[in-house]
Structures are given as structure tokens and as C-alpha cells.
C-alpha positions in Angstrom: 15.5 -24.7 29.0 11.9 -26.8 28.3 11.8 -30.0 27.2 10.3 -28.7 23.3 12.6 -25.9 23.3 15.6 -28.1 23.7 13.9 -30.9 21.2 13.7 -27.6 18.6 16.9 -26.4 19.3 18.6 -30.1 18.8 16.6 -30.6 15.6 17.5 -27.0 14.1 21.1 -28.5 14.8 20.5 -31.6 13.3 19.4 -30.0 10.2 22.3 -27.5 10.2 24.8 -30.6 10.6 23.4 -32.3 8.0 22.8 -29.7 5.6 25.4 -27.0 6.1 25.2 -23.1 5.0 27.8 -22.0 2.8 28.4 -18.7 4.5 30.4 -17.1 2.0 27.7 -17.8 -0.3 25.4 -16.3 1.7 27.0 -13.5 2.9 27.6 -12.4 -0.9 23.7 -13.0 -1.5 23.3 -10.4 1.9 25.0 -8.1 0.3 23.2 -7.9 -3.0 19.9 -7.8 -1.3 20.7 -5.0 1.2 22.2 -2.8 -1.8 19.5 -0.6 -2.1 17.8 -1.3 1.0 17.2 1.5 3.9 19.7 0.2 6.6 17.6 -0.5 9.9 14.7 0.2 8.5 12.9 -2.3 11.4 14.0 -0.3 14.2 12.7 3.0 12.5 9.2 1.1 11.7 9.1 1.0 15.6 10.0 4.1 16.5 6.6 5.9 14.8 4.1 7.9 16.0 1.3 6.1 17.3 0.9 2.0 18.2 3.2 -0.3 16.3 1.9 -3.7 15.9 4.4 -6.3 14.6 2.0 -8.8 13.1 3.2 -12.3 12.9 2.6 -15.1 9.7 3.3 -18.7 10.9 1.5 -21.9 10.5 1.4 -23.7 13.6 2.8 -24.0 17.1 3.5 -26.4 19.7 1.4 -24.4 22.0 -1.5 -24.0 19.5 -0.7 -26.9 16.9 -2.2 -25.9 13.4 -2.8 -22.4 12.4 -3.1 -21.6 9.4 -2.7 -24.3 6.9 -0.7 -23.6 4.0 -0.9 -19.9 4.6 -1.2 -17.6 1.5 1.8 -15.4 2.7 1.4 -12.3 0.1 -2.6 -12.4 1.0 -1.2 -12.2 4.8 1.2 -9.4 4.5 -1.1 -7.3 2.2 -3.9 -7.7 4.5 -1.4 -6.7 7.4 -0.4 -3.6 5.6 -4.0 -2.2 4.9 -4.6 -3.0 8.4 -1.8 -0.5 9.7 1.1 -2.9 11.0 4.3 -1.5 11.5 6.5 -4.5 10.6 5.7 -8.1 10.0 7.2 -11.1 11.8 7.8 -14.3 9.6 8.8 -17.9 11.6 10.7 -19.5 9.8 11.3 -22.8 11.5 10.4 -25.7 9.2 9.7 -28.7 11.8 7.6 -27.5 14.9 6.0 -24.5 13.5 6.2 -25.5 9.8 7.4 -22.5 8.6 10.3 -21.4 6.0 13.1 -18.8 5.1 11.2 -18.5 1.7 8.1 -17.0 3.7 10.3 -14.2 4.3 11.3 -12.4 0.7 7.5 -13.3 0.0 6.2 -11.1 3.1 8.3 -8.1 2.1 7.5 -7.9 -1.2 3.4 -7.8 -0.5 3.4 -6.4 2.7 6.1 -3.4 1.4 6.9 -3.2 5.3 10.1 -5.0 7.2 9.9 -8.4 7.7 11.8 -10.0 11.3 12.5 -13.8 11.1 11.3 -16.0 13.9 13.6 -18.9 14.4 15.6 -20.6 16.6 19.3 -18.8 15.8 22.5 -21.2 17.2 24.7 -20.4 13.9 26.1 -17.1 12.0 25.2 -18.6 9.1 21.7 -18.5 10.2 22.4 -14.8 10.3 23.3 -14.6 6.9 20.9 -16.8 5.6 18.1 -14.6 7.4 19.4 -11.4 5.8 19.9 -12.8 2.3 16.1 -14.1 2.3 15.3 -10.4 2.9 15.1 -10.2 6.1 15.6 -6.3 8.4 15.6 -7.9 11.5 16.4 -11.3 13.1 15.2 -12.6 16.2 17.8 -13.6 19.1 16.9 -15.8 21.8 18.3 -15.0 25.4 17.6 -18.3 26.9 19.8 -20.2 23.6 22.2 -17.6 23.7 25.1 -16.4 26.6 25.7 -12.0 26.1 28.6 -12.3 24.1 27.2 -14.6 21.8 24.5 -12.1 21.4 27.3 -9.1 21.2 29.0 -11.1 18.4 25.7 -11.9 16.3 24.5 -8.1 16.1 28.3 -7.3 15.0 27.5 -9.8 12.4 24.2 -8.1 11.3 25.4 -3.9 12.1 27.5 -4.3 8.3 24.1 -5.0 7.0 21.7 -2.5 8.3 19.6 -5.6 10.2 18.4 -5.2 13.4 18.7 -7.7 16.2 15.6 -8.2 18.7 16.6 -9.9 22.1 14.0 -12.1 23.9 13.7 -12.5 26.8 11.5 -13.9 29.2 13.1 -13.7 32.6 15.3 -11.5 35.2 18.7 -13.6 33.9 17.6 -13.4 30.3 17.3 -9.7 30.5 20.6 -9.4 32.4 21.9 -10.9 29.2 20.2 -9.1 26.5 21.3 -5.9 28.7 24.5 -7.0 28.9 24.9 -7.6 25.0 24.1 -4.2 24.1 20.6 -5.1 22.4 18.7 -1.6 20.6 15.8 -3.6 20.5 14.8 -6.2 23.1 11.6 -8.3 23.3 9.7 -9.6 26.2 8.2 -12.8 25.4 5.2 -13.1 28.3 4.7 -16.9 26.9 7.0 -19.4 29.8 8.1 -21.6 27.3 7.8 -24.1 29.7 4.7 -24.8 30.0 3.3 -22.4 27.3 1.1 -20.4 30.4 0.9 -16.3 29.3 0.7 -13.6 31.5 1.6 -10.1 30.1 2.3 -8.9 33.9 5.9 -10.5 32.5 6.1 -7.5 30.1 5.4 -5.1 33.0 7.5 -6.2 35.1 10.6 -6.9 33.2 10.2 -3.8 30.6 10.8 -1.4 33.4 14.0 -3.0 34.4 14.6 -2.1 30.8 17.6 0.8 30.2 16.0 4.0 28.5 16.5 4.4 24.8 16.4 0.6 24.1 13.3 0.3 21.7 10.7 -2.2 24.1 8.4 -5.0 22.1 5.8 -6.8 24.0 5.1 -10.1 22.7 2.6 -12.9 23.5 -0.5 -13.0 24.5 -2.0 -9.3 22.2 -5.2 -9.6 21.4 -7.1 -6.9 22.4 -6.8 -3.0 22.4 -7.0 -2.9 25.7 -3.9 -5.1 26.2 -2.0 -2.8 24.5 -3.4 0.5 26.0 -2.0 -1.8 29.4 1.4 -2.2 27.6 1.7 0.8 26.4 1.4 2.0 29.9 4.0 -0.1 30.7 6.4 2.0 28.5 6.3 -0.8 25.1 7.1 0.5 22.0 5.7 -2.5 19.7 3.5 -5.1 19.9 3.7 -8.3 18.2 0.5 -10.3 17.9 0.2 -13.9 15.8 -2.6 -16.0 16.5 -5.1 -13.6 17.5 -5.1 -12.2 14.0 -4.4 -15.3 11.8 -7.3 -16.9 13.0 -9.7 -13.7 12.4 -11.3 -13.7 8.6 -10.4 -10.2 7.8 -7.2 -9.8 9.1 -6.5 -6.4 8.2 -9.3 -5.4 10.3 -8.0 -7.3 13.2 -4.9 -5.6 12.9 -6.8 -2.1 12.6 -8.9 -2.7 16.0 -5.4 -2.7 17.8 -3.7 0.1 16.4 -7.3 2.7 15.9 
């Protein structure tokens, strides 16, 4: 693990220590958002004709510092929308990429699509608390995360119709996330250690990848013709961040990737 992804990972459980999830609560709130909700519905957003391009809100990085300052999330996920994305990805963590759990009920009501949370997931009731913002998918690190844990945190999410996406990033990561069961796995080509990207890691990985498992390439998107290379690689979804945040008309950013 990196020096900043273990900092992230002892703050988020700092902040979990200090302010603990009720998870009864939230669990109860889960279930009153997902009432009338299409169960899975991100999995099936991936699984459509054509290119599906997961296109990501956040408002900085440790990689890329500041992004977007303040972003004007319903603005975001309309323009991401009209632009022809699939699903949109919200991170969520507060401290290092100054994001929030509130971001995510906010994207899915503009954007009309489903909404994965980015964050950094050590706790169930991080689960819960994901699903209860409004969340259809949750993001599962490999590298935080052994294969049961992973096994027992998409039994967690299964009752309420939320996908898990597994990322991974190397061989034993994927060993893991194969090994767990993941429907959906993602291949991070960022090395969080030392922030390099090269989407040869997609390539190579996602054909090591058992058929019928849905296949997101992530990191590193920004042109057409990296996802015309992905696609030949056998991905199913491509998510893309800071390539379109920083563009003016975003949903025009999003339409040169997916026309």
C-alpha cells in the first residue's frame, strides 16, 4: 500500500472512530430509498448497446490537487446526461479529494442516471451509508480489502439491489476480486504509488478477467481513441474524471467519447 493511500485510509478511520455510523439507522434509511428503485440498475447501465462512459464528479486529487472548486453537482450530472454517459461516479471522500456523501443524492436526481460512490470503504456501515445517500453502486478497493471481506460486503449490498465494483490494479488484486465473486470489476491503470498511468494495465489484466464479469477501464480516458483501444481489450465501461471536468462544455466532452 502507498504512503497517501495508507494516510487516506488511516484518516477515513479516524473519522469513522470519532464519528461513528449508526448502522441500524442507516440500514432503515437504505431501505426507504431503494423502495421504488430498479434493483441493479448500475450493472444494467453497463451492459448497453454501444460505449458506456461512467463520468466521474470530484473536486480534487492528490495526483491532480484542485479540480473543480466547489463543483455545481446538478449542473455536472445534467451536462453528463445530455452528453450520453451511462452512469455517473461521485467521490465521496471529504479530506484528500474534498468530496461528500451528499454529492451523491444530488447527482441522481439531475443526472436521472446511477450514481457509484468513490471512497475509500474499510466499514459496513460505509455500505449502508452509501446506499442510503442514493447510491446503485459502491466502489470496493482490492488492495484495502482481503476476498472474503469483499464476499461479505456485496452480501451486504445484494438485499438492496446495489452493485459492488472491484478495483483492482495488479495480478494479486485481481486474484482477489476473482476470488470474491465480483459481477463487476474495475481496472484502475493509475499505480497509486506513484500516480504514473498506463492503460496497457487494463489490457493486460482485463483478459485475465473470467467471461461474464462486466469489465470497467478506469484512469487515464481521455480520448476516443483510448477507448476504441479498450474496447478492443474486451471493457465494457469506461470511467473518465478529469479529462471532462476540466473541459467547458462537458457534455460535449462526454459526447466525443461515446459518438
Amino acid at each position: 500500500m502507498s504512503d497517501i493511500l495508507q494516510r487516506i485510509v488511516a484518516r477515513t478511520r479516524e473519522r469513522l472512530a470519532a464519528e461513528p455510523i449508526d448502522v441500524e439507522d442507516m440500514r432503515r434509511a437504505a431501505r426507504e430509498r431503494v423502495r421504488d428503485r430498479v434493483p441493479f440498475s448500475f450493472r444494467r447501465a453497463l451492459r448497453r448497446p454501444g460505449i458506456n462512459i461512467i463520468a466521474e464528479i470530484k473536486a480534487a486529487s492528490p495526483s491532480a490537487g484542485s479540480i473543480v472548486e466547489n463543483p455545481d453537482v446538478e449542473a455536472i450530472a445534467a451536462d453528463y446526461r445530455r452528453g450520453g454517459a451511462a452512469a455517473i461516479s461521485v467521490v465521496t471522500e471529504p479530506e484528500f479529494f474534498r468530496g461528500s456523501t451528499e454529492w451523491i443524492g444530488r447527482a441522481a436526481a439531475a443526472g436521472r442516471l446511477p450514481v457509484i460512490m468513490k471512497d475509500f470503504v474499510v466499514e459496513p456501515a460505509q455500505l449502508m451509508r452509501g446506499v442510503a445517500a442514493g447510491a446503485s453502486a459502491i466502489l470496493l478497493l482490492a488492495s484495502l480489502l482481503d476476498a472474503a471481506q469483499i464476499r461479505r460486503f456485496i452480501e451486504l449490498l445484494d438485499p438492496f439491489g446495489c452493485d459492488a465494483v472491484v478495483e483492482v490494479h495488479d495480478d494479486a488484486e485481481l486474484e482477489r476480486a476473482i476470488g470474491s465473486g465480483a459481477r463487476i470489476i474495475g481496472v484502475n491503470n493509475r499505480d497509486l504509488r506513484d500516480f504514473s498511468v498506463d492503460l496497457a494495465t487494463s489490457e493486460r489484466l482485463g483478459a485475465r478477467i473470467p467471461a461474464g464479469v462486466i469489465r470497467v477501464a478506469e484512469s487515464g480516458i481521455r480520448t476516443r481513441a483510448d477507448v476504441d483501444r479498450l474496447r478492443a481489450a474486451g471493457f465494457d465501461a469506461f470511467l473518465a474524471g478529469e479529462s471532462l471536468l476540466r473541459q467547458h462544455d462537458r457534455s460535449a466532452a462526454v459526447a466525443a467519447l461515446t459518438l
